[in-house]
C-alpha positions in Angstrom: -27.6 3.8 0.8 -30.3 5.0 3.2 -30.9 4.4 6.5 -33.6 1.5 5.8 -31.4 0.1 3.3 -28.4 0.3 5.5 -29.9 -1.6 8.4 -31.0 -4.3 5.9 -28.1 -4.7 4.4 -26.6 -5.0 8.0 -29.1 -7.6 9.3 -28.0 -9.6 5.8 -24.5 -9.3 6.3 -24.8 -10.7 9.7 -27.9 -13.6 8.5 -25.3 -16.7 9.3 -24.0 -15.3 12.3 -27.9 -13.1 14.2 -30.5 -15.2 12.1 -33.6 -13.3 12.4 -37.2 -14.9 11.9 -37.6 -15.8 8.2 -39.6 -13.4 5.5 -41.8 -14.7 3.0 -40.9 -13.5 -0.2 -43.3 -12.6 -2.6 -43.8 -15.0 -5.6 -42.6 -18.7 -6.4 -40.5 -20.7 -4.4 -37.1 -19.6 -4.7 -34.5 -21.7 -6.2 -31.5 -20.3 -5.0 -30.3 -18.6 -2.0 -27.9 -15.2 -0.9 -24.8 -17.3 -0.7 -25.1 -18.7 -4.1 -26.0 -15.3 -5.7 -23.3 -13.4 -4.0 -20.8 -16.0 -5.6 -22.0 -15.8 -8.9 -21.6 -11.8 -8.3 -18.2 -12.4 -7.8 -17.1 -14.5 -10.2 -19.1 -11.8 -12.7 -16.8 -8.8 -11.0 -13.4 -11.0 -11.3 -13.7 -11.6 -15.2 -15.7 -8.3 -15.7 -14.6 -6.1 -13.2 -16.7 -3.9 -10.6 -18.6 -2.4 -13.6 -19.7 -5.6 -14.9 -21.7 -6.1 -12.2 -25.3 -4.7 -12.6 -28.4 -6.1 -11.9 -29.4 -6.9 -15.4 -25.7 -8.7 -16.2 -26.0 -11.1 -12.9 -29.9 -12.0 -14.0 -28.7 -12.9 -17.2 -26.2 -15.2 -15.2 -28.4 -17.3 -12.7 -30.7 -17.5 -15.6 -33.5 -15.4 -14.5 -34.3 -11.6 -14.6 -33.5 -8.3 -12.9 -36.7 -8.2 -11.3 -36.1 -11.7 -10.0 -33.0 -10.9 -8.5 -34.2 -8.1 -6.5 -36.0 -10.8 -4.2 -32.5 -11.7 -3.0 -30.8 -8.2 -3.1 -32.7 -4.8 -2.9 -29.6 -2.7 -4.5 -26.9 -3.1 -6.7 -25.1 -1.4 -3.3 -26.4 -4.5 -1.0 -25.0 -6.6 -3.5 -21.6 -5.4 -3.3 -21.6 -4.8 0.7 -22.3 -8.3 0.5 -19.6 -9.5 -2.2 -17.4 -7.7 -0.2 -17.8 -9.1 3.1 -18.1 -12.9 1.2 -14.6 -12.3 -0.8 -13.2 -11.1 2.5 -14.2 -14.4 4.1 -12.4 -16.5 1.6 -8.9 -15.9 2.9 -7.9 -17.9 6.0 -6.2 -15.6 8.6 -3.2 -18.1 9.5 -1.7 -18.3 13.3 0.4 -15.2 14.4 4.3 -15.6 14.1 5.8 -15.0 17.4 8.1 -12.0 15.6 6.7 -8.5 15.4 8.5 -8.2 11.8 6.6 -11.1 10.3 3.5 -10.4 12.2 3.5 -6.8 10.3 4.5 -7.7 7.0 1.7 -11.3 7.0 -1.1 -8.5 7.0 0.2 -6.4 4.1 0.9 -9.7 2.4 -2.6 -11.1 3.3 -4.3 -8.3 1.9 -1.7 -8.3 -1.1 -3.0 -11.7 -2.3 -6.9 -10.8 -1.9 -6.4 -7.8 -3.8 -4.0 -9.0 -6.8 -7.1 -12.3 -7.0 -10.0 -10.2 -7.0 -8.5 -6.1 -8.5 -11.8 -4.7 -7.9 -11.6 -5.3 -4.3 -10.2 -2.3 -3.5 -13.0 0.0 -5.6 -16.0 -2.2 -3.8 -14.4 -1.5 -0.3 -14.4 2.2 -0.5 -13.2 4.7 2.0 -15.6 3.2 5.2 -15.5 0.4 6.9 -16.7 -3.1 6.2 -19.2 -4.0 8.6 -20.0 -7.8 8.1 -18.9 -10.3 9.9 -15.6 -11.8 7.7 -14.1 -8.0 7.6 -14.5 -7.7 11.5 -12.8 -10.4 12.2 -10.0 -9.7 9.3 -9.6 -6.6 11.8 -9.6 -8.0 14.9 -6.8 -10.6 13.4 -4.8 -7.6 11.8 -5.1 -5.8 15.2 -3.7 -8.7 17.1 -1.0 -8.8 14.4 0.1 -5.0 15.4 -0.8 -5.5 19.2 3.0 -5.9 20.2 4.0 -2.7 18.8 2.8 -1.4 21.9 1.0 2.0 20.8 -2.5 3.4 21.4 -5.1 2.0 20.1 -5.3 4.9 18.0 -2.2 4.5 16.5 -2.7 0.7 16.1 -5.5 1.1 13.6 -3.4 3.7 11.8 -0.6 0.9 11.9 -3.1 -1.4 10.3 -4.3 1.2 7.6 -0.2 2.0 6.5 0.2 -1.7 5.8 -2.5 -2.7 4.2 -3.2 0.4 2.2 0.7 -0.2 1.2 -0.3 -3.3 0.0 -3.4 -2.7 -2.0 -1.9 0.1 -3.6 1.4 -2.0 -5.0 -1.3 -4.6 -5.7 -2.8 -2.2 -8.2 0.6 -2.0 -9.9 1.4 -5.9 -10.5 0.2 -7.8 -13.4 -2.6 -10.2 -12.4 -0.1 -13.6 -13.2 2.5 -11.6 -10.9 5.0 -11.3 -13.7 6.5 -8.4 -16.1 4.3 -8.7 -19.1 6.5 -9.1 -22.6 5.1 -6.2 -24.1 6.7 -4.1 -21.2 10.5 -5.8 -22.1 9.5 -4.8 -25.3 8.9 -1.5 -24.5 11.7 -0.8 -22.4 14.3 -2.2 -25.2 12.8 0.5 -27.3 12.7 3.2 -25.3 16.3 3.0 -23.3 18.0 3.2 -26.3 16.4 6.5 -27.9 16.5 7.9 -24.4 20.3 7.7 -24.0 20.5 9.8 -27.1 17.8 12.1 -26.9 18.3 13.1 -22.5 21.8 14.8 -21.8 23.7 12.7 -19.3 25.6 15.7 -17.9 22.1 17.6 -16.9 20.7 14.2 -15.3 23.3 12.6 -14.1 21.7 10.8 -11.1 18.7 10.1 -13.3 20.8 8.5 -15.5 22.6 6.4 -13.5 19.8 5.5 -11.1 17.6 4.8 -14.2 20.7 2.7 -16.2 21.4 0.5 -13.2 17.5 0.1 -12.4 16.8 -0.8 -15.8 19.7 -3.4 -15.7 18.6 -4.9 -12.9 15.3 -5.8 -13.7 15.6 -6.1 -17.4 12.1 -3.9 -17.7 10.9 -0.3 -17.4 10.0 -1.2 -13.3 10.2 -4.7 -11.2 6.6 -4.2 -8.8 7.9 -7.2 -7.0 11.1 -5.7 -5.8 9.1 -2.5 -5.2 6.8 -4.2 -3.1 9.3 -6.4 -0.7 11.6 -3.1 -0.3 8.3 -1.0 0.6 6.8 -3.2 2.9 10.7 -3.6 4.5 11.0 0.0 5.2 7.4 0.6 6.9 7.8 -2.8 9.0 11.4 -1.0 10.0 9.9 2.3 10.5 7.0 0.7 12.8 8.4 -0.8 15.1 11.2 2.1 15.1 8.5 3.7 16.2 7.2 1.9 19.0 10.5 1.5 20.8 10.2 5.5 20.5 
């Protein structure tokens, strides 16, 4: 995205919060506006995924054509900034809990359930920042969330990053309904048994144990659930371990 592009893209990000003076647009009358085009993008990218979403595919949605679309969006780039920034918006940011454990593990979970509703999230967002206005202040409420640790600042972003990059990535791993699917029990009852037989228990012992009483336990090949709650345990633990450094 260029540098003209960018700043537009900024200056649409921000049109509820900074209106600026209204643009003609070229043409008829519109009949729709941003808001109700960025939705139907989303909706697109939630039962098609990111790649779904093209210009051509979201015409062929609102009932109109690429070239009308582009009167509302200037790139397929803008359009995602912008479903970003919306999808962001739709999660309420709840009160702070006056414990520093359950302040840290609310943001992983908050950004647990955004991801696990809308998988291609994570792929949209990409390695910068979001700069609209719903994803500033989903980081100003995460850094209030980790304020009490009592690092630098420095280290309070990085604080932020660990959890919710923790979270995103175990979303990745869970089933969108959130449970163990019943062709992975099926799986799993095949392959345990074959395994036992083929693998020799005396060269992996502590793979076979570890892997027997896993296995047990959650009746599949892997429980992401479990995963997830002892994960996020350990870096809450390990956090504020390290602020009392």
């Amino acid at each position: 995205m260029g540098p003209e592009n960018l700043e537009e893209t900024l200056r649409l990000l921000w049109r509820h919060e900074r209106p600026g003076p209204d643009r003609a647009k070229p043409g008829p009358r519109q009949r729709l506006d941003v808001d109700e085009v960025v939705s139907v993008a989303i909706d697109l990218a939630d039962h098609r995924g990111l790649a779904g979403v093209s210009i051509r595919a979201l015409g062929t949605q609102l009932g109109m054509g690429a070239m009308s679309v582009y009167t509302y969006v200037t790139s397929r780039d803008q359009l995602i900034a912008l479903m970003v920034d919306d999808t962001l918006g739709r999660t309420a940011l709840p009160p702070h809990d006056p414990e520093v454990g359950a302040r840290l593990e609310a943001v992983a979970d908050l950004a647990y359930r955004a991801h696990r509703r809308h998988p291609w999230l994570a792929m949209a967002s990409g390695l910068r920042p979001g700069l609209g206005p719903h994803a500033f202040a989903l980081y100003q409420w995460q850094l209030e969330a980790v304020e009490p640790l009592g690092v630098d600042d420095v280290e309070l972003d990085q604080a932020v990053s660990l959890l919710t990059g923790f979270a995103i990535n175990a979303s990745a791993m869970t089933s969108p309904s959130g449970d163990e699917s019943q062709d992975d029990l099926d799986w799993w009852a095949t392959v345990a048994p074959v395994l036992s037989e083929l693998t020799d228990e005396a060269k992996h012992p502590l793979a076979h144990r570890v892997g027997t009483a896993a296995g047990e336990a959650y009746g599949a090949a892997r429980d992401t659930g479990r995963e997830y709650d002892f994960g996020l345990k350990a870096i809450v633990q390990g956090l504020i371990q390290l602020s009392r450094a």
